[in-house]
N, C-alpha and C positions, 0 to 999 in steps of 0.2 A: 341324313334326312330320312325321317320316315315315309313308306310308300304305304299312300292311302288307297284303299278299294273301295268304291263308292258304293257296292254293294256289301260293304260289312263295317257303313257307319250308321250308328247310333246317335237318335237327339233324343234328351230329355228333359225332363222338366218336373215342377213338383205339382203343377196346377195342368189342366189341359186346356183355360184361360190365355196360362203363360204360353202358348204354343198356335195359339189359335190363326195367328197370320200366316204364320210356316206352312200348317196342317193345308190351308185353305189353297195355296199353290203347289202345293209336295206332300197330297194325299197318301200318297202311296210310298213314301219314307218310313223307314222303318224308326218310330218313337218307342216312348219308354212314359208313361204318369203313374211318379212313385209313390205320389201323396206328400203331403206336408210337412214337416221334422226329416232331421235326422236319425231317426231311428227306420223310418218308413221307407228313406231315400235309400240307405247301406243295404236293405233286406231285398228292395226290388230290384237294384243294381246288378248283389252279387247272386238274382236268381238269374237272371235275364245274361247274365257274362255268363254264366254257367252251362249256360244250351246254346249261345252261339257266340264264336268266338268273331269281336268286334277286332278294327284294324285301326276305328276312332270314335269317340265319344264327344257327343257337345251336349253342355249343358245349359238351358238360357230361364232365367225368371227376373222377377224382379227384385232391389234390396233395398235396404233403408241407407244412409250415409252420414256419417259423421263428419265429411270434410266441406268447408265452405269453401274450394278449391274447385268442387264438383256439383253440374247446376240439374236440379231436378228434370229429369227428360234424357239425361246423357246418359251413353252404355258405354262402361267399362269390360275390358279386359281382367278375370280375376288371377293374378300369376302368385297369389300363397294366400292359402287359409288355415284356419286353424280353429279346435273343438273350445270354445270361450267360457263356456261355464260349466266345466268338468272339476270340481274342486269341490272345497271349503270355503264358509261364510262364515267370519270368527270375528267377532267384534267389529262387526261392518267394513271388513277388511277381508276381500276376496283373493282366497291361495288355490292355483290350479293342481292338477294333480303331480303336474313336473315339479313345480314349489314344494311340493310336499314329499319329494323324490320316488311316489308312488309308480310313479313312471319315468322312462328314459326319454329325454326330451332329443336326443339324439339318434335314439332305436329308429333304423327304417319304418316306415317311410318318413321319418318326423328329423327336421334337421331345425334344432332350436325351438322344437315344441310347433315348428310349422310344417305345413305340409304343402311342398314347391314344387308348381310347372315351371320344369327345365328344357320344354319340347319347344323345336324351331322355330315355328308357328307361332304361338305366343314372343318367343322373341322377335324373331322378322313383320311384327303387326306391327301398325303406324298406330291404331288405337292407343288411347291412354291402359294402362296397367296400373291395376292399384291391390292393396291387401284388405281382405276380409275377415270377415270371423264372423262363427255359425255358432247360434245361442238356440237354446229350447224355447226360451220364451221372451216373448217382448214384452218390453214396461215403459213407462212414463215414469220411470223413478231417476229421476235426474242425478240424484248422488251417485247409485251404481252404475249408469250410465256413463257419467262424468271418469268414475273410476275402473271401467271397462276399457273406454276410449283412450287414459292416462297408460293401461299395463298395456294393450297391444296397442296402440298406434293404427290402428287400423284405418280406411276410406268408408269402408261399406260392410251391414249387415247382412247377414241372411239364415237359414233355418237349415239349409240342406251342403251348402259347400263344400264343408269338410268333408262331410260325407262323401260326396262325390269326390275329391282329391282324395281323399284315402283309399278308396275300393279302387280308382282308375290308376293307382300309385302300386301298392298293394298288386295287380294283378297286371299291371307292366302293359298299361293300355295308353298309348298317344289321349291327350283329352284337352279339352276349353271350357273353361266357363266364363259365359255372356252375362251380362246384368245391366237390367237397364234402371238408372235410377230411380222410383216411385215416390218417396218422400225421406224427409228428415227424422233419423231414431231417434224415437221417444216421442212423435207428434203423430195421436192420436186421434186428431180432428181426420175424417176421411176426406174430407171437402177439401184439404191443403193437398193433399195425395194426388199424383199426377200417374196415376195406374195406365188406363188407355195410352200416355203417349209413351209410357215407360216399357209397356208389353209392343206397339208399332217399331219403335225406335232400338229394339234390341231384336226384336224379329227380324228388321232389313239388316241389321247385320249379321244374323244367325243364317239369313239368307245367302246374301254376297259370301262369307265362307263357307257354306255346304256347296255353293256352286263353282267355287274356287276350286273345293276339293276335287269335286266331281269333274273338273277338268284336268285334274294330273294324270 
């Protein structure tokens, strides 16, 4: 079991939207707003691990879902994600970069091209656990969608994940990621988007485990 110090965990987030309920009661927690993408998230991460060494990392926003298992408003546990549109688009037929043996789909920290919370915490949680995949860009293009959903199997979208599971893997940091559901990928009407209950309902649980921790 890892031993947390309450003074060397880290929340973060890509929006300071996504954080706003936490902020409002645990002003004075030490956060992290890396900004939006993956590119943004890995760069503020690994400045911010760089000057103070964390003991645990959380990370909470909101995602899109692909599963009809999963009802808009719910917060998931993310326990593997993975980099989704790192590849080739060849004849309308998307190759990752593991497909294309450009990379080691087994190289640390990547085990089958994903990248896994194996930490207790995640296992001993009663929440649901589901797999994600982090894309640069969202579409309403139903085809690729359809055929994103088909290669990884995934529950839930999002922008920043990987990133986060890769830098907190990568530099051997205990970590969570929270997500609360906001709407259905590919459904760009914002009106169907349940954003406020998706940022409430993963903050109270962003909450109950920062004060979990804060009691070991």
């Amino acid at each position: 079991m890892y031993e947390i110090c309450p003074m060397s965990m880290l929340i973060t987030a890509a929006t300071e939207m996504e954080l706003e309920p936490f902020l409002k009661r645990y002003p004075s927690a030490d956060y992290l707003i890396t900004g939006v993408g993956a590119p943004m998230a890995m760069y503020s991460l690994l400045h911010q691990v760089g000057q103070i060494e964390y003991s645990f990392i959380l990370q909470v926003g909101i995602a899109g879902t692909f599963s009809t298992s999963l009802n808009i408003g719910e917060v998931v546990l993310v326990q593997q994600d993975c980099f989704a549109d790192i590849g080739v688009m060849e004849n309308k037929v998307f190759k990752s970069a593991f497909d294309l043996g450009f990379n080691n789909h087994n190289q640390f920290p990547f085990q089958d091209g994903w990248l896994i919370n194996e930490g207790p915490i995640i296992s001993d949680s009663s929440l649901k656990k589901a797999k994600g995949l982090t894309v640069n860009l969202l579409t309403d293009d139903k085809s690729y969608i359809n055929q994103i959903n088909m290669k990884y199997d995934a529950a839930l979208e999002s922008m920043e994940g990987a990133a986060f599971h890769y830098v907190c893997l990568q530099q051997h940091i205990p970590f969570l990621q929270i997500r609360g559901i906001s709407n259905e990928v590919g459904e760009r009407n914002k009106s169907k988007w349940k954003i406020k209950e998706a940022i409430a309902a993963s903050n109270d649980t962003l909450m109950d485990i920062y004060e979990l921790l804060q009691s070991k």
